[in-house]
C-alpha positions as a printed Julia matrix, in Angstrom:
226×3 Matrix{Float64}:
 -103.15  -143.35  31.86
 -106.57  -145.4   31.32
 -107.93  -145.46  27.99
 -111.11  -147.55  26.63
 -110.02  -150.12  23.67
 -113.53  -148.85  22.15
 -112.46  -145.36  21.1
 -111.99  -143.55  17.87
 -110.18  -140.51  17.18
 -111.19  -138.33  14.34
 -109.42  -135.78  12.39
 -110.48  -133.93   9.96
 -108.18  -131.08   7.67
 -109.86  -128.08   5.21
 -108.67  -125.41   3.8
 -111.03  -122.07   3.74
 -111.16  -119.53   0.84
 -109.52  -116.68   2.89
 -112.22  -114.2    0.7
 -115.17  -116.18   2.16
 -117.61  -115.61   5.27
 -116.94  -118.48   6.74
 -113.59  -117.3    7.34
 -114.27  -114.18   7.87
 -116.55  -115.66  10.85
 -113.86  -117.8   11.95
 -111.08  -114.59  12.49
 -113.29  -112.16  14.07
 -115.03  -114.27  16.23
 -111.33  -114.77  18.2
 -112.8   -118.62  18.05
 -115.51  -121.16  17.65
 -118.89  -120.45  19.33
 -120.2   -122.84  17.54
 -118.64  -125.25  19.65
 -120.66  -124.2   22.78
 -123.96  -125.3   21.46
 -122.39  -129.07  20.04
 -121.44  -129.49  23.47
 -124.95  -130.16  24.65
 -126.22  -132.49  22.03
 -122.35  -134.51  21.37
 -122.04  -137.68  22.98
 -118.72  -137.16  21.81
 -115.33  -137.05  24.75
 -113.69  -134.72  22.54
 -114.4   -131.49  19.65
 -112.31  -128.84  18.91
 -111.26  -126.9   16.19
 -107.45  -125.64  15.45
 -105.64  -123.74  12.97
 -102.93  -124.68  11.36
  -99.46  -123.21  12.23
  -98.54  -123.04   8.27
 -101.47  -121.4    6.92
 -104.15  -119.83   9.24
 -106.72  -120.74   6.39
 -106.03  -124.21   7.58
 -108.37  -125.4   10.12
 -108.58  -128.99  11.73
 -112.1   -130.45  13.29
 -110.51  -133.08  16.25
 -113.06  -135.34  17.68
 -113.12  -138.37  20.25
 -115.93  -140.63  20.95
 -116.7   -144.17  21.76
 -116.74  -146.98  18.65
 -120.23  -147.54  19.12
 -121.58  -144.0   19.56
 -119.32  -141.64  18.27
 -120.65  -138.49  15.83
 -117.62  -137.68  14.6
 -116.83  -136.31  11.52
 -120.26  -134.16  11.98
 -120.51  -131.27   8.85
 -120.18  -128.16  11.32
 -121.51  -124.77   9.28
 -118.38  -123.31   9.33
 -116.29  -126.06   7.52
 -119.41  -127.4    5.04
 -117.97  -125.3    2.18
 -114.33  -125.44   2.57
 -112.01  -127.86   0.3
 -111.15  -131.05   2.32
 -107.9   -131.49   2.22
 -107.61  -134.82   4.9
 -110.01  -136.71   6.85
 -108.54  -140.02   9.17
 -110.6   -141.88  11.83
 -108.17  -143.57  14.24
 -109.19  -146.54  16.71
 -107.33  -145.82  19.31
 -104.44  -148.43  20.4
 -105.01  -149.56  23.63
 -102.92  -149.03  26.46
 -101.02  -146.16  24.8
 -100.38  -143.07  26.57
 -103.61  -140.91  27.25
 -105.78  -138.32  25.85
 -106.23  -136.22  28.91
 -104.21  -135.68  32.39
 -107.43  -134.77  33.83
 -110.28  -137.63  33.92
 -112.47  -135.86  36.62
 -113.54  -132.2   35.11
 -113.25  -131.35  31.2
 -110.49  -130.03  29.55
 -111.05  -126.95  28.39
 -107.41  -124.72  27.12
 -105.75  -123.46  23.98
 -103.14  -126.12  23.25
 -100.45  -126.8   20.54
 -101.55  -129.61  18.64
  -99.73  -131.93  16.32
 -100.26  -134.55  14.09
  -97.36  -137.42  12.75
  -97.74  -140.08  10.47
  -95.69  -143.14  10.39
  -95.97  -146.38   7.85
  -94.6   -149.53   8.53
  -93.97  -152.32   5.69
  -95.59  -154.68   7.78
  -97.23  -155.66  11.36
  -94.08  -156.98  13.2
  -92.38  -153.79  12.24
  -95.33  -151.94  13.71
  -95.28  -154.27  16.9
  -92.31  -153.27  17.87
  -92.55  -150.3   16.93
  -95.31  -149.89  19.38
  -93.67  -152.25  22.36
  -90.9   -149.4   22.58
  -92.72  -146.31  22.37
  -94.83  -147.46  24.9
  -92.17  -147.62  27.47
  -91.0   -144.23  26.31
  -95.21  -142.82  27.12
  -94.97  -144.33  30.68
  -91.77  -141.84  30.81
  -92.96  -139.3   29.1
  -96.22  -138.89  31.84
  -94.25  -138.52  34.81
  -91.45  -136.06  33.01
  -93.92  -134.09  31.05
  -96.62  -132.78  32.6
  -97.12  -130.42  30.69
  -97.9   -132.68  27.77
 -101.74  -133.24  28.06
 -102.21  -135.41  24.98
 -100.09  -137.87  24.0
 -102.09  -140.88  22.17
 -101.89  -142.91  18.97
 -104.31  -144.97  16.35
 -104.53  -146.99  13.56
 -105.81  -145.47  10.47
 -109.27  -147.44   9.47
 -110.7   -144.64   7.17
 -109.03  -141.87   5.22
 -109.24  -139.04   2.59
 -105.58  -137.1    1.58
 -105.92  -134.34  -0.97
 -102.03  -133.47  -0.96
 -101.34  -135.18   2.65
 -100.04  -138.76   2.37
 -102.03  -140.85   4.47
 -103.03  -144.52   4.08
 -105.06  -147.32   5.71
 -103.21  -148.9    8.52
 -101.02  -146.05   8.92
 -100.4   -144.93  12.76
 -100.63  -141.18  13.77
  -99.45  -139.86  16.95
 -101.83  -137.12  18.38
  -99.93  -134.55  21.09
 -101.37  -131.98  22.87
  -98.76  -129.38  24.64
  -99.74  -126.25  26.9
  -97.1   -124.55  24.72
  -94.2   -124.18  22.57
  -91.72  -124.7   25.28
  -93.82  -127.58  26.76
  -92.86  -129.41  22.63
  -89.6   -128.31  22.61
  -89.01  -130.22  25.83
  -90.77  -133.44  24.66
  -88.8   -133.38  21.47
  -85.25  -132.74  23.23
  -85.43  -134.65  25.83
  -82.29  -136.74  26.21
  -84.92  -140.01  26.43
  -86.84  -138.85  23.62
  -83.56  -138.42  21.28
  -82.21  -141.89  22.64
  -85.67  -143.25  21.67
  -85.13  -142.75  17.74
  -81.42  -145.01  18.15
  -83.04  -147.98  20.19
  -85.61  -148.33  17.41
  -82.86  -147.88  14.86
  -80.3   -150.68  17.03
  -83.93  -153.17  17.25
  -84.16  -152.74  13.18
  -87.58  -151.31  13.14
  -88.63  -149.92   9.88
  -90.83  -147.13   9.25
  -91.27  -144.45   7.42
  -92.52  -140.86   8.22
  -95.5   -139.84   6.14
  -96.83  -136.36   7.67
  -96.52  -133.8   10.48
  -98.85  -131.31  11.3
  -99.09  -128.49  14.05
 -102.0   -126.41  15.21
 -102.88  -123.88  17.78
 -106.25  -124.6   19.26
 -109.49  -122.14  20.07
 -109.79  -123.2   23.68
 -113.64  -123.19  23.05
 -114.26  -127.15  22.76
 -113.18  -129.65  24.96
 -110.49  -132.05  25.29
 -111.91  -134.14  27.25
 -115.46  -134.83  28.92
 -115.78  -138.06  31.44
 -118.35  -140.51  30.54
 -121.33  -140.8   32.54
């Protein structure tokens, strides 16, 4: 479960007009081509596009890179004239989880994606917050294998057109093979017990946002650095 302090995470929301040819490109296409040609000039670990599970004219740009190279957030042709509807780069908290199970080859599958947003009214809360969830990742890799993602950052930039997001929020980014593979994460026994211990070590927070998404398969996950 290695992760490098120096990442960022980038996530990026718009809405298409469902009358326009850029998402007429994005249906018919069955995914995102364009993806295959980034892949060669990106220095970035991580670009993929998904659609959102509410409304299929909802499609979210993910990204990972390192702090001091990353492109992310990078105007792709078929997003340039959609409405942005959120934008958050995360740096990545270190230690926390992972953001691939496999470090040697890229990963490269459709996955359910989600997005949750949690505020706390101050650091220690946060702290704590973190210190128990933590325990509950280590867990979570060995019982859930089929949860590839399951990482977290601090929100240092952000844009919310009708999403409530806010600087120093934390967002939880999880990557499942499938349906089944989030319904098991979310009723696991552990998992439910998870949400009392928080409640019994007074941590306050506050939900802000959830969002789900199925991805293209065309990007990648997760590329090793070289």
């Amino acid at each position: 479960m290695t992760k490098d302090n120096k990442s960022i995470t980038s996530v990026t929301e718009y809405r298409l007009d469902p009358e326009s040819s850029s998402s007429g490109t994005l249906r018919s296409s069955g995914g995102y081509g364009a993806l295959h040609e980034l892949q060669v000039e990106t220095q970035d670990w991580a670009r993929e596009f998904a659609v959102s599970d509410e409304d299929s004219a909802h499609i979210m740009v993910y990204e990972k890179g390192n702090l001091e190279s990353s492109s992310t957030r990078t105007e792709l042709p078929l997003v340039r004239a959609a409405h942005l509807l959120m934008h958050a780069t995360l740096f990545d908290i270190e230690g926390f989880g992972w953001w691939s199970r496999d470090l040697e080859n890229p990963q490269r599958r459709q996955l359910s994606l989600s997005l949750t947003g949690l505020r706390f009214p101050d650091e220690s809360n946060k702290d704590r917050f973190l210190e128990h969830s933590q325990e509950h990742a280590a867990y979570c890799w060995d019982a859930e294998p089929d949860t590839l993602i399951y990482s977290a950052g601090i929100v240092t930039d952000c844009i919310g057109d009708g999403i409530d997001i806010e600087l120093g929020d934390l967002i939880f980014v999880m990557g499942c093979t499938d349906e089944n593979a989030v319904e098991k994460h979310l009723n696991d026994p552990k998992h439910i017990a998870l949400g009392y211990q928080l409640h019994d070590a007074g941590v306050k927070l506050k939900p802000t946002f959830s969002r789900t998404y199925r991805t293209a398969g065309d990007g990648f996950f997760f590329v090793p650095a070289t």
